[in-house]
PDB file with SEQRES, HELIX, SHEET and CRYST1 records, atoms N, CA, C and O in Angstrom:
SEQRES   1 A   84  UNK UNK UNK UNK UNK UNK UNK UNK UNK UNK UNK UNK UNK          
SEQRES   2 A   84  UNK UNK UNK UNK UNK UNK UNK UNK UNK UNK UNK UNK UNK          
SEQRES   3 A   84  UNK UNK UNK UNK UNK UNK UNK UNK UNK UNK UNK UNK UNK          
SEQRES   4 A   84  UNK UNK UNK UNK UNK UNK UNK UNK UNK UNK UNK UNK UNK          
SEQRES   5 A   84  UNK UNK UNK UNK UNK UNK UNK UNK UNK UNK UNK UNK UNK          
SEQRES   6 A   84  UNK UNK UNK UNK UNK UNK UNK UNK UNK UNK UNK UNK UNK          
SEQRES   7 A   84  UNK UNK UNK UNK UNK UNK                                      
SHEET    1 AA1 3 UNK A   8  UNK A   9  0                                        
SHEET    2 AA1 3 UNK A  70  UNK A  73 -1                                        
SHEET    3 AA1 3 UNK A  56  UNK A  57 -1                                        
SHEET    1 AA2 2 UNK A  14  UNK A  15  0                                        
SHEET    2 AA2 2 UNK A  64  UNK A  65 -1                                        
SHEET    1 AA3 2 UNK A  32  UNK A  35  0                                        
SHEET    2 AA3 2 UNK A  45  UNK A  47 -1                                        
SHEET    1 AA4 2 UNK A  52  UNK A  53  0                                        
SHEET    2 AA4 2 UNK A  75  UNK A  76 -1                                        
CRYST1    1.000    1.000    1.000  90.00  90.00  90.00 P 1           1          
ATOM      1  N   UNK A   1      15.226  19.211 -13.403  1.00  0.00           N  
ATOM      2  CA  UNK A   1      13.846  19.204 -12.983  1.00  0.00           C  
ATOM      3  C   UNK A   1      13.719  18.372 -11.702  1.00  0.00           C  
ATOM      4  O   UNK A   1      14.535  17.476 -11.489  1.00  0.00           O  
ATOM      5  N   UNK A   2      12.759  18.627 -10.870  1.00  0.00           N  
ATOM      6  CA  UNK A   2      12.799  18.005  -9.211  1.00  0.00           C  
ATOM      7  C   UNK A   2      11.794  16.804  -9.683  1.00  0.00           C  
ATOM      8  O   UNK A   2      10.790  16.953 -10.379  1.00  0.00           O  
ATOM      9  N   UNK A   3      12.172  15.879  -9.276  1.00  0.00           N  
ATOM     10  CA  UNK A   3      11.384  14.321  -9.284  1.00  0.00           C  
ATOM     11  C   UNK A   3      10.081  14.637  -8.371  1.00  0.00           C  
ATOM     12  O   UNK A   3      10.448  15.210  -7.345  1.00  0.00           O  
ATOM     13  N   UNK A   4       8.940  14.482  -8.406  1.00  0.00           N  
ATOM     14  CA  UNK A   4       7.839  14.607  -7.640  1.00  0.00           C  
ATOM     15  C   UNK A   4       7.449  13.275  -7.460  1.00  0.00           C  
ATOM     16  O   UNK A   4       7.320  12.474  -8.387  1.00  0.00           O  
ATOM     17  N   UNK A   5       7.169  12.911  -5.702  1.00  0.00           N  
ATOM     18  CA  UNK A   5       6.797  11.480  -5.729  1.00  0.00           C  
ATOM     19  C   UNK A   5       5.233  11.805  -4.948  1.00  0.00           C  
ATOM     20  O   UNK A   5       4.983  12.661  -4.100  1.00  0.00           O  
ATOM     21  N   UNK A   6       4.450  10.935  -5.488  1.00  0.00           N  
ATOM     22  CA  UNK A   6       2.840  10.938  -4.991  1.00  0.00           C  
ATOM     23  C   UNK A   6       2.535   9.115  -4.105  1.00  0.00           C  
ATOM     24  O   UNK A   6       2.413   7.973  -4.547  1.00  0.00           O  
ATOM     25  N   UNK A   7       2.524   9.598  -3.020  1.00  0.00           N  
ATOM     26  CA  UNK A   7       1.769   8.528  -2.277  1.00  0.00           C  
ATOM     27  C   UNK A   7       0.517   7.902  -2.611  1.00  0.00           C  
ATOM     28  O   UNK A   7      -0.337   8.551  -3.217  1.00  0.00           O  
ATOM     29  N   UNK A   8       0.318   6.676  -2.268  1.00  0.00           N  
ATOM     30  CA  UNK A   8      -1.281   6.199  -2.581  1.00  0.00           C  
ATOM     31  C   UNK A   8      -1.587   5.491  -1.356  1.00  0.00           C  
ATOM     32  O   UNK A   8      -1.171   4.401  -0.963  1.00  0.00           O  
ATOM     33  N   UNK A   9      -2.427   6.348  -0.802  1.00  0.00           N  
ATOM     34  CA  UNK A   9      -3.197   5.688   0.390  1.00  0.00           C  
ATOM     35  C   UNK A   9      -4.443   5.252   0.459  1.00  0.00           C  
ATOM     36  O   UNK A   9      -5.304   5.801  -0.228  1.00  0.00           O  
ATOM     37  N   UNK A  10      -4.808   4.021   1.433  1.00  0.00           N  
ATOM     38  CA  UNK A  10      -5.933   2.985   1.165  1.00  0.00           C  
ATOM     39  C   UNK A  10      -7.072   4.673   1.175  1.00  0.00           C  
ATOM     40  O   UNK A  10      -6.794   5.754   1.694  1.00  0.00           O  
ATOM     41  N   UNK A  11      -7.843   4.428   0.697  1.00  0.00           N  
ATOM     42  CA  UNK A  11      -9.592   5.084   0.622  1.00  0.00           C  
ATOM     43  C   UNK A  11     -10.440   4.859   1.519  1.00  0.00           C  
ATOM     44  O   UNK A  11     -11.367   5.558   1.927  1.00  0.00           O  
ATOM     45  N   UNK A  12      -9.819   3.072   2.047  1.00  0.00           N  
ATOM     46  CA  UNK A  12     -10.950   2.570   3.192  1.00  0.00           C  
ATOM     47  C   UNK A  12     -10.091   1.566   4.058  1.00  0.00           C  
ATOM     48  O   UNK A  12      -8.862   1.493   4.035  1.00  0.00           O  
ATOM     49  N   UNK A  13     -11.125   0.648   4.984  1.00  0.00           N  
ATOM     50  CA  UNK A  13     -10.684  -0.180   5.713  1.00  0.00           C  
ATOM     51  C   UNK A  13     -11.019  -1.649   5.195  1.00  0.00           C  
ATOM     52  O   UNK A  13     -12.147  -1.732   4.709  1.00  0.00           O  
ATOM     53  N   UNK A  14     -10.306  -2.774   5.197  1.00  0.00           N  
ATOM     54  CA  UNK A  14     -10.351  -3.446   4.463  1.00  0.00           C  
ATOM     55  C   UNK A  14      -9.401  -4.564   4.093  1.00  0.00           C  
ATOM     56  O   UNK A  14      -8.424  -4.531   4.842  1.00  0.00           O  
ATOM     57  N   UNK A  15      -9.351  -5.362   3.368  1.00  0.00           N  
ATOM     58  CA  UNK A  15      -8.065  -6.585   3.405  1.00  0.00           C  
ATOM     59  C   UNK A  15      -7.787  -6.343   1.587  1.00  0.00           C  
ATOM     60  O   UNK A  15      -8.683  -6.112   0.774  1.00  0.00           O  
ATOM     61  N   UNK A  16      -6.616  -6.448   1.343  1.00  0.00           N  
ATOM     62  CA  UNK A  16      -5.599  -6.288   0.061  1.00  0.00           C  
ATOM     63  C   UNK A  16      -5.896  -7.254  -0.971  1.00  0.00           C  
ATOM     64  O   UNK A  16      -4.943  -7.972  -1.275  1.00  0.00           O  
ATOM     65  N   UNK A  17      -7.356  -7.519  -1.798  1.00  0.00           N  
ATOM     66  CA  UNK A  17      -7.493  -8.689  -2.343  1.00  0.00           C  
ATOM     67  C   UNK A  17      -6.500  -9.185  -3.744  1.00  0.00           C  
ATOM     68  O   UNK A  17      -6.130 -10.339  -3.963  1.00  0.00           O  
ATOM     69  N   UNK A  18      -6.148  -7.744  -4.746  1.00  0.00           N  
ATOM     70  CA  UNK A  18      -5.332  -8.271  -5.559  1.00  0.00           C  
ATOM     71  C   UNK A  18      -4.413  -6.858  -5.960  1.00  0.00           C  
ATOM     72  O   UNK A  18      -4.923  -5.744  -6.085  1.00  0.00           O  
ATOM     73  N   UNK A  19      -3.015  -7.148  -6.123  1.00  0.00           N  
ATOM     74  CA  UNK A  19      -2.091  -6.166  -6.441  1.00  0.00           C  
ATOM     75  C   UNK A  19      -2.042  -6.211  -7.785  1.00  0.00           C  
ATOM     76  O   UNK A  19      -1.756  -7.307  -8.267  1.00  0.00           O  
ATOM     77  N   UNK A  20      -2.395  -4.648  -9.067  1.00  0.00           N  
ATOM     78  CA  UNK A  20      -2.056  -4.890 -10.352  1.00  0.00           C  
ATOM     79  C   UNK A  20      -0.857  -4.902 -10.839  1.00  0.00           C  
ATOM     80  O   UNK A  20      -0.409  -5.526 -11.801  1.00  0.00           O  
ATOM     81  N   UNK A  21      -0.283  -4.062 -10.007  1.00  0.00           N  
ATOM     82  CA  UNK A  21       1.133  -3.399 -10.252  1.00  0.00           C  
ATOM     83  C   UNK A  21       2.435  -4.149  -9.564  1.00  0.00           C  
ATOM     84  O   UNK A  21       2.287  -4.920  -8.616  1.00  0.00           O  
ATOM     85  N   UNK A  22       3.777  -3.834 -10.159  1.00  0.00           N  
ATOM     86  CA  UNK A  22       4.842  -4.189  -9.471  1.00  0.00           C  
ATOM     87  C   UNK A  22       6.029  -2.804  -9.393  1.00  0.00           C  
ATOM     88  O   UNK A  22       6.231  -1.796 -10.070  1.00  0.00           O  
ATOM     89  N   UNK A  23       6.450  -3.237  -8.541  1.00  0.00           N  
ATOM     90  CA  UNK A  23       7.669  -2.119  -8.547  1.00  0.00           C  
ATOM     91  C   UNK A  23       8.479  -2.160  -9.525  1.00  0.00           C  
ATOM     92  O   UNK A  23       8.879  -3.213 -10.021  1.00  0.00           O  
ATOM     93  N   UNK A  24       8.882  -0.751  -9.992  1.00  0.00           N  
ATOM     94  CA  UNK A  24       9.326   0.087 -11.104  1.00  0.00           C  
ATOM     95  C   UNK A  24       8.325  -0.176 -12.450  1.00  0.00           C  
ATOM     96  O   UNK A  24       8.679   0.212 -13.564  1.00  0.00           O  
ATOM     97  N   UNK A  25       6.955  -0.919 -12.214  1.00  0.00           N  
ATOM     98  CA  UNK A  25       5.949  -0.789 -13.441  1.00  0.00           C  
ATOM     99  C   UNK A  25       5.861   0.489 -13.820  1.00  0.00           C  
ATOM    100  O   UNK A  25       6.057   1.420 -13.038  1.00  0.00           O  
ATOM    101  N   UNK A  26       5.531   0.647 -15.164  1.00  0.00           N  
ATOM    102  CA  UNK A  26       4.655   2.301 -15.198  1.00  0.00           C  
ATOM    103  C   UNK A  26       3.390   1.586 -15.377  1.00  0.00           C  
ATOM    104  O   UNK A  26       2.950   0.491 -15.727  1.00  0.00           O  
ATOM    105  N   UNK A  27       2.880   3.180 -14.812  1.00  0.00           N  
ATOM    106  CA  UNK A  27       1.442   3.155 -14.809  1.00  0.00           C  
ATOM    107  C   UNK A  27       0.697   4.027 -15.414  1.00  0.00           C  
ATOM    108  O   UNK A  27       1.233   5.132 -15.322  1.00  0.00           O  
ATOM    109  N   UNK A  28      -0.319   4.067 -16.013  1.00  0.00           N  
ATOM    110  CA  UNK A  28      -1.093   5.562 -16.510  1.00  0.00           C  
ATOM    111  C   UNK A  28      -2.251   5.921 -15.595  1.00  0.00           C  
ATOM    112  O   UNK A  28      -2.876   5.226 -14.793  1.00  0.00           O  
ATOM    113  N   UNK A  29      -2.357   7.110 -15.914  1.00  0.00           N  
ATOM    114  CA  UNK A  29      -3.658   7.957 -14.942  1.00  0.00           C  
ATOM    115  C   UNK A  29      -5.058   6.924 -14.993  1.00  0.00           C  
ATOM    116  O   UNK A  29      -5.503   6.335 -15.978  1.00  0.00           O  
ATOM    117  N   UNK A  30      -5.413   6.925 -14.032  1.00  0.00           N  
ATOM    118  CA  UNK A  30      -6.756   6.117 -13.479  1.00  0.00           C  
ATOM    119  C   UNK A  30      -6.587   4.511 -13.684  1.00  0.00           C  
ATOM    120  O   UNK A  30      -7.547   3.770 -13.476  1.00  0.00           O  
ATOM    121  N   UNK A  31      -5.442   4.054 -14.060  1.00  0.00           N  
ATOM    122  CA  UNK A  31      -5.021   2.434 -14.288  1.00  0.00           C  
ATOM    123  C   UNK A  31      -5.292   1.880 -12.763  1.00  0.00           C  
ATOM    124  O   UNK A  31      -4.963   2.638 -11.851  1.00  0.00           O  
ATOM    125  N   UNK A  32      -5.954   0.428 -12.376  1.00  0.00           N  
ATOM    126  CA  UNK A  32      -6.110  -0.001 -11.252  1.00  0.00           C  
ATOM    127  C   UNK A  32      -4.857  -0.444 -10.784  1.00  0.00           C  
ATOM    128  O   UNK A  32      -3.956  -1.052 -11.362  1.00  0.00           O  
ATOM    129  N   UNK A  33      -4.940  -0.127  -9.910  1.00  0.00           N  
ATOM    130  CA  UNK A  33      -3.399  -0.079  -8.925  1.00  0.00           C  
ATOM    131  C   UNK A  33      -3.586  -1.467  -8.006  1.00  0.00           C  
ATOM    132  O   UNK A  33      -2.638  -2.251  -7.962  1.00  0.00           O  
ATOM    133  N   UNK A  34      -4.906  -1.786  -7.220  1.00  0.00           N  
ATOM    134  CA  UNK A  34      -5.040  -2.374  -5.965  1.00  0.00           C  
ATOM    135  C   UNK A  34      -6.248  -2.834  -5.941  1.00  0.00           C  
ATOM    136  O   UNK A  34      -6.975  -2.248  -6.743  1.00  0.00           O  
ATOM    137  N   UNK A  35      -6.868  -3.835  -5.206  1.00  0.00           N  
ATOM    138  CA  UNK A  35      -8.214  -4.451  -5.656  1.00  0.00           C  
ATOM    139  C   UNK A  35      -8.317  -4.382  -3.629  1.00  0.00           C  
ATOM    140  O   UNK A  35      -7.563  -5.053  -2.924  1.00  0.00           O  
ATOM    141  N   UNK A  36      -9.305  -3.516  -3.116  1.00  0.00           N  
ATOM    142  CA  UNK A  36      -9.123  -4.031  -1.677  1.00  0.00           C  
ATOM    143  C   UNK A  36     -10.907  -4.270  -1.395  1.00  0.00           C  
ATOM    144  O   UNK A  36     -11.811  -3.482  -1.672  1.00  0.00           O  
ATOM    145  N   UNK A  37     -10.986  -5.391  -0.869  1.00  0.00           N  
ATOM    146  CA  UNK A  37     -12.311  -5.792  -0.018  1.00  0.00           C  
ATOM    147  C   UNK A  37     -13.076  -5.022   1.482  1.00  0.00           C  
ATOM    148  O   UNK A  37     -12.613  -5.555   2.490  1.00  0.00           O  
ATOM    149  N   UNK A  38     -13.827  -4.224   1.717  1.00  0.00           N  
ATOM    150  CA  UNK A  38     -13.420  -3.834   2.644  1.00  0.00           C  
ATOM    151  C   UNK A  38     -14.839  -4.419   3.462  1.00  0.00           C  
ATOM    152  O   UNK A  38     -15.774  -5.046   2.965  1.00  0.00           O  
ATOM    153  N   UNK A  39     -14.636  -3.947   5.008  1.00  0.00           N  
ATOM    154  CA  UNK A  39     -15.375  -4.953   6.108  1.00  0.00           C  
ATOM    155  C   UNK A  39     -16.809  -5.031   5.475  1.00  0.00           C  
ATOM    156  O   UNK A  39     -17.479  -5.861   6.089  1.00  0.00           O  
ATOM    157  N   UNK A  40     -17.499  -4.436   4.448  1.00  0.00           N  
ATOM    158  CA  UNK A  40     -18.960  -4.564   4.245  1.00  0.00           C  
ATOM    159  C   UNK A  40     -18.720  -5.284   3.218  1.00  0.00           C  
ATOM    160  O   UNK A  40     -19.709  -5.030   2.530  1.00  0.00           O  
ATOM    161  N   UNK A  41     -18.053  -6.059   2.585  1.00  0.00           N  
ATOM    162  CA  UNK A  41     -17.876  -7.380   1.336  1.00  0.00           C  
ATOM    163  C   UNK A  41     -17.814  -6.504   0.338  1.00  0.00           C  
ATOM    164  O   UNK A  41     -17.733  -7.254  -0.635  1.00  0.00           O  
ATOM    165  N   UNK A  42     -17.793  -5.113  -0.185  1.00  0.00           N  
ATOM    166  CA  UNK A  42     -17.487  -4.078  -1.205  1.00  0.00           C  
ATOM    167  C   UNK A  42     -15.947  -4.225  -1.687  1.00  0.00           C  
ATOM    168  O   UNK A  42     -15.033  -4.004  -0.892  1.00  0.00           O  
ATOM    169  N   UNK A  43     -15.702  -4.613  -3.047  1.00  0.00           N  
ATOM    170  CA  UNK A  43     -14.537  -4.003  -3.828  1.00  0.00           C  
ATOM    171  C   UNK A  43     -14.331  -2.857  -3.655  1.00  0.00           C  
ATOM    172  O   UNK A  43     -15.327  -2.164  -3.450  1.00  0.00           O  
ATOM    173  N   UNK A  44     -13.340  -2.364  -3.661  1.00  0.00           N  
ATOM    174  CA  UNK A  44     -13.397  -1.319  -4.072  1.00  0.00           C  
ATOM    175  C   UNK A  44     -11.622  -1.182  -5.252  1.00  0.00           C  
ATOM    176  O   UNK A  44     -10.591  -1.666  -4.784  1.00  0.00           O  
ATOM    177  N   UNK A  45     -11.594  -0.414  -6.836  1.00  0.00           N  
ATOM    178  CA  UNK A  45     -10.390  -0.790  -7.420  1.00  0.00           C  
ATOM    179  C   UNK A  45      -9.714   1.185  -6.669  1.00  0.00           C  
ATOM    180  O   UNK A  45     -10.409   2.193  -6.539  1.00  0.00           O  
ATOM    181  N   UNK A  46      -8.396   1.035  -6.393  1.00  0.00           N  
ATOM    182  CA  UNK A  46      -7.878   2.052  -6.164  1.00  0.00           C  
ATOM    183  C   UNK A  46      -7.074   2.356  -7.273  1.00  0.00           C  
ATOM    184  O   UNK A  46      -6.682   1.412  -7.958  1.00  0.00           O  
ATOM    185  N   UNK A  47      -6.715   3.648  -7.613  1.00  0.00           N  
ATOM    186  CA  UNK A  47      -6.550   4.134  -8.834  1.00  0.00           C  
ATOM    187  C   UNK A  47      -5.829   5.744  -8.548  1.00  0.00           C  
ATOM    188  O   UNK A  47      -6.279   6.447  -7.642  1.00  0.00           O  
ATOM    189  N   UNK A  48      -4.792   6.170  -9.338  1.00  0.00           N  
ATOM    190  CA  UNK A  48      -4.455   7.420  -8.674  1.00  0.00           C  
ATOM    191  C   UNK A  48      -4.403   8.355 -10.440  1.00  0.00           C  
ATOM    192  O   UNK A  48      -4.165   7.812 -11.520  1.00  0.00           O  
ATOM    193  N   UNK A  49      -4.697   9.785 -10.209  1.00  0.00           N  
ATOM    194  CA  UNK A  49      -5.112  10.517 -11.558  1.00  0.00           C  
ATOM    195  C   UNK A  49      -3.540  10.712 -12.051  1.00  0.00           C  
ATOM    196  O   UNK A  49      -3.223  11.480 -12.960  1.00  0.00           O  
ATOM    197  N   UNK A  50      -2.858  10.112 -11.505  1.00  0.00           N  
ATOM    198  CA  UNK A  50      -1.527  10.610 -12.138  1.00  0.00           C  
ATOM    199  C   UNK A  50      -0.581   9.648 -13.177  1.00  0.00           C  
ATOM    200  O   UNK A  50      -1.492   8.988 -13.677  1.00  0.00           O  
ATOM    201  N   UNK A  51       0.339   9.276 -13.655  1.00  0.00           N  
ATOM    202  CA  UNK A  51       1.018   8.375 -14.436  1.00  0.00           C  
ATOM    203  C   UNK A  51       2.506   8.680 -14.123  1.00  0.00           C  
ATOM    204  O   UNK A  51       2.901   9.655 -13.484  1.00  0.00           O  
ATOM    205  N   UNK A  52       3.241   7.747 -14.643  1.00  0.00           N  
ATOM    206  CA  UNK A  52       4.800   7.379 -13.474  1.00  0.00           C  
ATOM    207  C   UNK A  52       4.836   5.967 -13.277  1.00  0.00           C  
ATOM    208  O   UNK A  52       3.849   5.232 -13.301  1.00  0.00           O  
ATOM    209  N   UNK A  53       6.423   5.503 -13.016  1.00  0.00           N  
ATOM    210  CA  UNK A  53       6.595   4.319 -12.398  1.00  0.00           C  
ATOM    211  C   UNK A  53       6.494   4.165 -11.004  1.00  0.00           C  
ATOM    212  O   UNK A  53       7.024   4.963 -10.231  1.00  0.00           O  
ATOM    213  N   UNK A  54       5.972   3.379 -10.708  1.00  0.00           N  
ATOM    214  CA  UNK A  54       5.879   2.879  -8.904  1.00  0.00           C  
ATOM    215  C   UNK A  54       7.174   2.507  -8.536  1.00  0.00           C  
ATOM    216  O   UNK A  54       7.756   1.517  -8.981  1.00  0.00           O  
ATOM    217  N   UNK A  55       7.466   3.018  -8.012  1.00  0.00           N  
ATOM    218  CA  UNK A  55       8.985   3.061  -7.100  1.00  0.00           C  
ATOM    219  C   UNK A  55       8.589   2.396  -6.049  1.00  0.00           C  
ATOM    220  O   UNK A  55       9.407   1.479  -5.976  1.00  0.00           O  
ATOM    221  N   UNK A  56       7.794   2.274  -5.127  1.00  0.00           N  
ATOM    222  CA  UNK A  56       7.866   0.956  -4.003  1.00  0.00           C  
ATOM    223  C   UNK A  56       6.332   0.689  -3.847  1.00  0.00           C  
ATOM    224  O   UNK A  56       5.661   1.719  -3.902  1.00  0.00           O  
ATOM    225  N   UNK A  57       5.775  -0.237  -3.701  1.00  0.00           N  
ATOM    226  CA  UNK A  57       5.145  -1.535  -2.989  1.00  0.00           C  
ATOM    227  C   UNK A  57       4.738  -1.511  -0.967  1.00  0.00           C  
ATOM    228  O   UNK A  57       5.172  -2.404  -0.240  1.00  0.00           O  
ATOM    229  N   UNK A  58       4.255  -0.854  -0.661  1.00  0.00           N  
ATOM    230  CA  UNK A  58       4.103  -0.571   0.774  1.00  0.00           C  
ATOM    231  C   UNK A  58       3.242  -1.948   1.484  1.00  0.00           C  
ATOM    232  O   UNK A  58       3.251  -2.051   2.711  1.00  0.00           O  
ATOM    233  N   UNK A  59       2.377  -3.171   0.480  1.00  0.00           N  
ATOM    234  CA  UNK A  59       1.961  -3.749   1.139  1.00  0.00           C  
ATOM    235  C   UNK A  59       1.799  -5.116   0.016  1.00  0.00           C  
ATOM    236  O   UNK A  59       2.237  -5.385  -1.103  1.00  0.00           O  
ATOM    237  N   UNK A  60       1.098  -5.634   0.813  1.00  0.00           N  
ATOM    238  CA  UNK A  60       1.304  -7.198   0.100  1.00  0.00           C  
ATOM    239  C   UNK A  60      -0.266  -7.910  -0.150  1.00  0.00           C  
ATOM    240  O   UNK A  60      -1.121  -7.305   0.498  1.00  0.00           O  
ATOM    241  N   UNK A  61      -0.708  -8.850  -0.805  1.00  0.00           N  
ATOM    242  CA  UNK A  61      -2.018  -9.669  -0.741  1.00  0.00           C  
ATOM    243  C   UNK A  61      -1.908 -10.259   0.606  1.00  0.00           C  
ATOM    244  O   UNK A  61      -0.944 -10.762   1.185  1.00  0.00           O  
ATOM    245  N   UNK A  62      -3.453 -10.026   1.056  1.00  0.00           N  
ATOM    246  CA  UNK A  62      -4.053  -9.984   2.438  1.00  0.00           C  
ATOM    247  C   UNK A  62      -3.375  -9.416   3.337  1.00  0.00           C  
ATOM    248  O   UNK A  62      -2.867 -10.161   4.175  1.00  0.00           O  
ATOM    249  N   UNK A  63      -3.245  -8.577   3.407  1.00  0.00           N  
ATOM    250  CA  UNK A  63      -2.778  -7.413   4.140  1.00  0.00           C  
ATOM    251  C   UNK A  63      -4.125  -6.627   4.320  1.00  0.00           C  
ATOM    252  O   UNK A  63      -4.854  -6.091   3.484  1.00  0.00           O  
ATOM    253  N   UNK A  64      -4.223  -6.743   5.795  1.00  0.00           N  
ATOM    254  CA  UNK A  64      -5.656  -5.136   6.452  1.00  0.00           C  
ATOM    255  C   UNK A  64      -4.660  -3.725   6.416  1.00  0.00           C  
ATOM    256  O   UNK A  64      -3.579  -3.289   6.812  1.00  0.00           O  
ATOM    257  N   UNK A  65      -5.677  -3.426   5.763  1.00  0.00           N  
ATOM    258  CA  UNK A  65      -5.716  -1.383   5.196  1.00  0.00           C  
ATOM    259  C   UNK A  65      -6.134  -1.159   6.081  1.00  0.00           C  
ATOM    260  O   UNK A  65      -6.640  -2.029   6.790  1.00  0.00           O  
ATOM    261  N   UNK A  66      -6.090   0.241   6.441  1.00  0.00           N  
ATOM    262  CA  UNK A  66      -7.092   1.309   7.092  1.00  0.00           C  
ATOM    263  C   UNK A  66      -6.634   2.905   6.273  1.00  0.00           C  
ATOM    264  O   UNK A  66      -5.443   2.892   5.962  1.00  0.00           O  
ATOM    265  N   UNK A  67      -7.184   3.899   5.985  1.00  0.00           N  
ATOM    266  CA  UNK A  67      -7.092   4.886   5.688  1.00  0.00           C  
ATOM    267  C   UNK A  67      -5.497   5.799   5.871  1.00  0.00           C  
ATOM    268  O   UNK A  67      -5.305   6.879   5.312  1.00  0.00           O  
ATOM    269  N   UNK A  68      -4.493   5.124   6.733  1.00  0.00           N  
ATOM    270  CA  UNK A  68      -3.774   5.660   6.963  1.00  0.00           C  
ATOM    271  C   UNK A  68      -2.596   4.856   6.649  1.00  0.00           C  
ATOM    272  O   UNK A  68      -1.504   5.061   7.180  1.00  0.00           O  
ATOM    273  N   UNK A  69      -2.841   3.839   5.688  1.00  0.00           N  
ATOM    274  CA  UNK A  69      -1.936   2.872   5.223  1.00  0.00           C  
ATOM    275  C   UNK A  69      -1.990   2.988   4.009  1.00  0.00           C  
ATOM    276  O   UNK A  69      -2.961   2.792   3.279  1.00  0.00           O  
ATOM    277  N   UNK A  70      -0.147   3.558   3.531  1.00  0.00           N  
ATOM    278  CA  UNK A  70       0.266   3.648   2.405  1.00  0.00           C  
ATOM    279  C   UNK A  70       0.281   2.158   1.501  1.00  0.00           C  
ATOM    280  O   UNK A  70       0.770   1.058   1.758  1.00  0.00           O  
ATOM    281  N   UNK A  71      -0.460   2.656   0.383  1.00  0.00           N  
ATOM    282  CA  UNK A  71      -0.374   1.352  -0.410  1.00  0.00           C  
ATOM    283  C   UNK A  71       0.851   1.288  -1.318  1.00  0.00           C  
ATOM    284  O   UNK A  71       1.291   0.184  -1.637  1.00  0.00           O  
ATOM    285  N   UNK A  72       1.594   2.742  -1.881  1.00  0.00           N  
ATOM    286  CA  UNK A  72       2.478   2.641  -3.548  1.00  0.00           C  
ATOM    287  C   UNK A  72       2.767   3.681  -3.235  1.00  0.00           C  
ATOM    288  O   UNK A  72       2.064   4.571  -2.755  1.00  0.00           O  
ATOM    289  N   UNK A  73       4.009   3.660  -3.520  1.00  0.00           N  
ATOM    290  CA  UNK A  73       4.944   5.335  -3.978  1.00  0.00           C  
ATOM    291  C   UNK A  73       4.847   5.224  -5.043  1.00  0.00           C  
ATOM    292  O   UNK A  73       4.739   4.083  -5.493  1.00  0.00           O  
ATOM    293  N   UNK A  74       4.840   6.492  -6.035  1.00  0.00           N  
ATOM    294  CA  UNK A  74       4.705   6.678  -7.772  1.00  0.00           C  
ATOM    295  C   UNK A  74       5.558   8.021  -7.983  1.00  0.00           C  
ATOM    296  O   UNK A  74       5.223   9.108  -7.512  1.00  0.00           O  
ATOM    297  N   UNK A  75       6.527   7.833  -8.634  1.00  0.00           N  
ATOM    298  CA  UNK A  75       7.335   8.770  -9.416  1.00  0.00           C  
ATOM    299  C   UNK A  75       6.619   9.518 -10.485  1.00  0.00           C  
ATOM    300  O   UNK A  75       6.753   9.175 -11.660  1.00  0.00           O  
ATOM    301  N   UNK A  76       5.738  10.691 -10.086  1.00  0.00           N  
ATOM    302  CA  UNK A  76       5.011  11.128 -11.089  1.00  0.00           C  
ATOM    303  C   UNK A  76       6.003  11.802 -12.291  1.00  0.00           C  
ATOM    304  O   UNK A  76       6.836  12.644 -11.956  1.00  0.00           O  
ATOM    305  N   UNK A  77       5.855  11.342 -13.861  1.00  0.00           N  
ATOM    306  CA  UNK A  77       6.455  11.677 -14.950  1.00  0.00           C  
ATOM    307  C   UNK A  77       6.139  12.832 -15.679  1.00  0.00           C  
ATOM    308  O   UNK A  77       6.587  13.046 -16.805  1.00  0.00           O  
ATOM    309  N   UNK A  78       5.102  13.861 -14.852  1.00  0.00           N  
ATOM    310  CA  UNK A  78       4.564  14.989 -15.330  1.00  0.00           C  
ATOM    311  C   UNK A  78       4.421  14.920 -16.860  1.00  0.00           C  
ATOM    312  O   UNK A  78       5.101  15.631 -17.600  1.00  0.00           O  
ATOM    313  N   UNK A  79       3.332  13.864 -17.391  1.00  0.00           N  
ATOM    314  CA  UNK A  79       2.861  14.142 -18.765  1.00  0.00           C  
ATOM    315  C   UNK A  79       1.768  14.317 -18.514  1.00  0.00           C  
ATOM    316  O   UNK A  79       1.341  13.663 -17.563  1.00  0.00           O  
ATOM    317  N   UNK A  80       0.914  15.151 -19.140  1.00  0.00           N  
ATOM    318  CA  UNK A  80      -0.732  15.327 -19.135  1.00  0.00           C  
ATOM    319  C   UNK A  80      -1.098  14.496 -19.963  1.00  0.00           C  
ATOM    320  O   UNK A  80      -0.704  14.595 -21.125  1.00  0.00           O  
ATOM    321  N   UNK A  81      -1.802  13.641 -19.636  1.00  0.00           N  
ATOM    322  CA  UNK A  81      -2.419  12.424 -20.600  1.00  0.00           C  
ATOM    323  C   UNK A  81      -3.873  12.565 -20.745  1.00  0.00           C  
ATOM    324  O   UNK A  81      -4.271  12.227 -21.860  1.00  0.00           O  
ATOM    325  N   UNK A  82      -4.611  12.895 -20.077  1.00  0.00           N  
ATOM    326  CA  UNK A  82      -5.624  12.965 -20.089  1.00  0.00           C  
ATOM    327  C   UNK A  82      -6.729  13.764 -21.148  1.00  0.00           C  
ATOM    328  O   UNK A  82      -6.431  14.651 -21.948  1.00  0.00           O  
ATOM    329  N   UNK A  83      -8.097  13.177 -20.906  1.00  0.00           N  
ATOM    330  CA  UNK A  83      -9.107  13.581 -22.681  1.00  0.00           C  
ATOM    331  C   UNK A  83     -10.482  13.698 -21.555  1.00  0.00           C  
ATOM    332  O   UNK A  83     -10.793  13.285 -20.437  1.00  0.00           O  
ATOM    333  N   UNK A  84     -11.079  14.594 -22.724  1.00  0.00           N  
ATOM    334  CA  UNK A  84     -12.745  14.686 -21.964  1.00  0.00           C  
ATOM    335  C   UNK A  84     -13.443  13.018 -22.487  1.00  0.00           C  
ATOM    336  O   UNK A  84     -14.585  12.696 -22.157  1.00  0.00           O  
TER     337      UNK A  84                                                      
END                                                                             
């Protein structure tokens, strides 16, 4: 079976307030990944619909995002987990 890897990129612009995750954690679908502040004093938690271990770490606490900055690689484990 082919390994599928899913990127997670910032949503916004903003500084890296808290990392949940570590490399090779698993994670499940909608689990908070990233806590980022962005320039209007808004949280915002980033979160990806998929589940898998995080294979790498692209950034660090206080670190500025912008939309085009990878936050996490994730080894998606293709289980459907999900419920209404």
């Amino acid at each position: 079976m082919k390994d599928i890897f899913q990127t997670v990129y910032s949503p916004c612009c903003g500084t890296v307030e808290k990392i949940f995750v570590e490399p090779m954690s698993y994670v499940y679908e909608w689990e908070k990944l990233v806590l980022i502040k962005t320039n209007e004093e808004k949280e915002i938690e980033v979160s990806i619909g998929v589940s898998g271990n995080i294979t790498a770490l692209e950034i660090s606490q206080g670190q500025y995002v912008t939309p085009d900055t990878a936050l996490a690689v994730l080894k998606d484990d293709l289980e459907i987990t999900g419920s209404d």
